[in-house]
C-alpha positions in Angstrom: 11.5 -3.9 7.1 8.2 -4.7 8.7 7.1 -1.5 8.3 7.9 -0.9 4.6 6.2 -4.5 3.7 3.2 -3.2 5.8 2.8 -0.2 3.8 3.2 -1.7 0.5 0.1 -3.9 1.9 -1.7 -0.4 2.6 -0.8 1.0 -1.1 -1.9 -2.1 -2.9 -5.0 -2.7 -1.3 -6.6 0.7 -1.4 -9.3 1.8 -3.6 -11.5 4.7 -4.1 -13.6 3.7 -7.3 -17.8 5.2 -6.6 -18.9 1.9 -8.9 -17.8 -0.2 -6.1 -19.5 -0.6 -2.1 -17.5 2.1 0.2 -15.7 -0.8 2.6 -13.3 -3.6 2.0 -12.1 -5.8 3.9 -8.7 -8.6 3.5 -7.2 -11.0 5.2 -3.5 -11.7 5.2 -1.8 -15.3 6.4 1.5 -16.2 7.5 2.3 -19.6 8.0 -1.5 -20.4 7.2 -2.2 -18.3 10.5 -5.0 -15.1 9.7 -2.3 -12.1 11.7 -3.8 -9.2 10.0 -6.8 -7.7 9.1 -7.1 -4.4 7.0 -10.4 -2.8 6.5 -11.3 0.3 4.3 -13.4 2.8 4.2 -13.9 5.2 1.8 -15.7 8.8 1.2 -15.8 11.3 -1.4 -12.9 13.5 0.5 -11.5 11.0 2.3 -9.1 7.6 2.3 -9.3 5.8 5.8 -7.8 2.3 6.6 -7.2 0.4 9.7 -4.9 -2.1 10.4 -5.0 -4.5 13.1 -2.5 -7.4 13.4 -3.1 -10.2 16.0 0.8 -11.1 16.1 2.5 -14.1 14.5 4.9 -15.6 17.2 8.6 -15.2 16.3 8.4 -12.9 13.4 5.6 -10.0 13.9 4.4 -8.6 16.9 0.8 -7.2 17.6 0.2 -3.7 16.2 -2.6 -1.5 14.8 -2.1 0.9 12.1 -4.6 3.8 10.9 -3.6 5.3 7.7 -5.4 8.6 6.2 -5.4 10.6 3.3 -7.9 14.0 3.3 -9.0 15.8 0.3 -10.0 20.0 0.2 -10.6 19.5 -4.2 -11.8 22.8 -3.5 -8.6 24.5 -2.4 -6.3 22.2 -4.6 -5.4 20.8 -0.4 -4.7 17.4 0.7 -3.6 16.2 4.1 -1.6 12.6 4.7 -1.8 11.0 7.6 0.1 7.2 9.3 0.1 6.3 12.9 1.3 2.7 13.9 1.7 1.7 17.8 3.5 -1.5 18.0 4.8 -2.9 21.0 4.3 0.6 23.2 6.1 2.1 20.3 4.3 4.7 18.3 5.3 6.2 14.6 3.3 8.9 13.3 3.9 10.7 9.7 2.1 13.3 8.2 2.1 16.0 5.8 0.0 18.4 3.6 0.1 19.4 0.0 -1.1 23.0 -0.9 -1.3 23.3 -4.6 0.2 20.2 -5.2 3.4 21.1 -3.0 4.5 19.5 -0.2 4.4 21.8 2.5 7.9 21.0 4.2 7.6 23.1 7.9 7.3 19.7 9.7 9.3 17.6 7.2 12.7 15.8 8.1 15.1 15.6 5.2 17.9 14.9 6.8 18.3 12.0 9.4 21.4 11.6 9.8 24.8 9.9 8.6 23.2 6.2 8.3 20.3 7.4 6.4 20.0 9.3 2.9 19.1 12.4 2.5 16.2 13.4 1.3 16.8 16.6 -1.3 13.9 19.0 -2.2 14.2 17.8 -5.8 13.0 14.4 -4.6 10.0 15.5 -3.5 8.6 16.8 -6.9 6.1 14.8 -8.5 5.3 12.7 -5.6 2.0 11.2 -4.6 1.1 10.4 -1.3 0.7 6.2 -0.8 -3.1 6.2 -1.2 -3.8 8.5 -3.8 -0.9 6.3 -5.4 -3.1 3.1 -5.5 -6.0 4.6 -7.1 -4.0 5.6 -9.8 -1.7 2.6 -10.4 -3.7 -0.2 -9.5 -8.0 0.8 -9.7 -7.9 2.0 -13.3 -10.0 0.0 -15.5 -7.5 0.6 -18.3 -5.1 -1.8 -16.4 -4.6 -4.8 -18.8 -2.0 -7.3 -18.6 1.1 -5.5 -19.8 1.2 -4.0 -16.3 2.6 -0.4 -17.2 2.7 1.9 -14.8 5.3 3.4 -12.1 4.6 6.4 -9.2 6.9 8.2 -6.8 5.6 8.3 -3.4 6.6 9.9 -0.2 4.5 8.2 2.3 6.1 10.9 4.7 9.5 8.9 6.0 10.7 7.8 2.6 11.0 8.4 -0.7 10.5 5.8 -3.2 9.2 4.3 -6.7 6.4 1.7 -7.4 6.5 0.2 -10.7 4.4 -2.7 -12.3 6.1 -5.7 -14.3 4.0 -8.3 -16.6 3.6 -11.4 -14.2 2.9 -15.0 -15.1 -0.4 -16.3 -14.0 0.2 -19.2 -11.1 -3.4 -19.3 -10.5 -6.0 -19.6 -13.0 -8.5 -19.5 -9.9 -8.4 -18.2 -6.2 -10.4 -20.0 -3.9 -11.2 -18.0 -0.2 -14.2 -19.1 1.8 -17.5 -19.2 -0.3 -15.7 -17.1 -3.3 -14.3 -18.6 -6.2 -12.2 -15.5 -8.5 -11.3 -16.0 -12.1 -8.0 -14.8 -12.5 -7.5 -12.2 -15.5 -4.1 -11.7 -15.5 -1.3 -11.0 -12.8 1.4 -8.0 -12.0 3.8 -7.7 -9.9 5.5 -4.2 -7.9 8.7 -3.8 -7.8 9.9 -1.5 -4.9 13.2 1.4 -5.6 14.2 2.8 -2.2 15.0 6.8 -3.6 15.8 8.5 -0.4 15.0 9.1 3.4 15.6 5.1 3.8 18.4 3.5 6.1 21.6 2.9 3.9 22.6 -0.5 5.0 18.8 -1.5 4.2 18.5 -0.2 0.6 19.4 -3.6 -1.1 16.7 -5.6 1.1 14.2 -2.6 0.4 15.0 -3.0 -3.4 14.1 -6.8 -3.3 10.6 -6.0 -2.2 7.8 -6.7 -4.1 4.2 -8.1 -4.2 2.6 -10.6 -6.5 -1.0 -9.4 -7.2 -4.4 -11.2 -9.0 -6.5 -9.3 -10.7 -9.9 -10.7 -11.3 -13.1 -8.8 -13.2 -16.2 -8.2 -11.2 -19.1 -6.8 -12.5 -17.3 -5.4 -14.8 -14.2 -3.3 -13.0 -10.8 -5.2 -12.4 -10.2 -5.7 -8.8 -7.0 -7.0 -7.2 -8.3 -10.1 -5.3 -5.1 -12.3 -4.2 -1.4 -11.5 -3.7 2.1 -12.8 -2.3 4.7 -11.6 -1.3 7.5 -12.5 1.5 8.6 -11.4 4.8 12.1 -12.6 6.9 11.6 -15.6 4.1 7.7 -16.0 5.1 5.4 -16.7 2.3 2.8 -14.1 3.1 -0.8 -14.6 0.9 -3.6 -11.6 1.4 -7.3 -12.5 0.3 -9.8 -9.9 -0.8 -12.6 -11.6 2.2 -16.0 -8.8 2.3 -17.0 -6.6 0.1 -19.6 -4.2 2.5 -22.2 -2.1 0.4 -22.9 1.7 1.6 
């Protein structure tokens, strides 16, 4: 469950916009304790975050994450990469896309009996997680009706990201020295598709995230959001912004 929370963390807070500096950096609290820090950076050709979580005693244990997504525009390629170690354990997915087609040598569809199946059909029209947030959340055309939805295969699942109209909680977010006026608020909903453990698709289908948009300097940014984990209220702050 960790896992899938942590990656809707990656997807949401991912941006590739050239008006805005090329690094980000957030902070994410559980029980008002800083465990994780995710910072971006961001080229013409490629998407690159690291994750690094301090632990949170009881719940989460200490792991780094480094997700990638790399961009050939001039061959129509793009290559997906997602490495986590946590706890001696190591997870690596990755893919490419030739032509907009997942190239499915290295792919596993099928898992086995507790997991289901991934069929080729599910594939089509995916976008990998960080091309996904560009397009769902950084588009300046965002407004408060929240309408949009993407299929993803972040290269172990299948699923579907969709934004609902959210009622505003806070008409302000305060973090350190900055002081965000809130525009309006969405939320995600998560839909497990396929590739996903059976017995887990009802707690994969409660996930969501609560998320803030504010305006600065004239784009919308997402600069707050909530969400829960094992019945954790988990809060990520938008901290730095880094210039070129």
């Amino acid at each position: 469950m960790f896992k899938k929370i942590l990656l809707l963390l990656i997807v949401l807070f991912f941006q590739s916009s050239h008006l805005y500096s090329r690094e980000f950096n957030y902070k994410v609290y559980g029980l008002n304790l800083n465990f994780l820090n995710i910072k971006f950076n961001i080229s013409d050709n490629k998407f690159y975050s690291v994750i690094n979580s301090k632990g949170l005693v009881g719940y989460f244990i200490k792991s780094q994450s480094v997700v990638q997504t790399t961009l050939d525009k001039e061959n129509n390629n793009l290559s997906y990469y997602f490495n986590s170690l946590r706890k001696n354990e190591e997870k690596t997915y990755h893919y490419k896309k030739i032509n907009n087609i997942i190239d499915l040598d290295k792919i596993k569809l099928n898992k086995g009996e507790n997991y289901k199946k991934i069929n080729r059909d599910d594939l089509s029209n995916t976008l990998d997680p960080l091309t996904a947030i560009e397009i769902i959340l950084f588009d300046n055309s965002l407004n408060s009706k929240c309408e949009n939805k993407q299929k993803i295969f972040d290269g172990d699942d299948v699923y579907l990201v969709s934004l609902t109209k959210n009622k505003i909680n806070y008409p302000f977010i305060k973090y350190e020295n900055q002081n965000y006026k809130i525009s309006f608020s969405c939320r995600l909903n998560y839909k497990a598709i396929s590739g996903h453990k059976l017995n887990r698709e009802k707690k994969l289908n409660s996930l969501y995230l609560d998320i803030y948009f504010s305006k600065i300097s004239g784009d919308i940014i997402p600069v707050y959001f909530e969400t829960k984990a094992k019945l954790i209220p988990l809060k990520m702050y938008l901290s730095t912004i880094l210039t070129p």
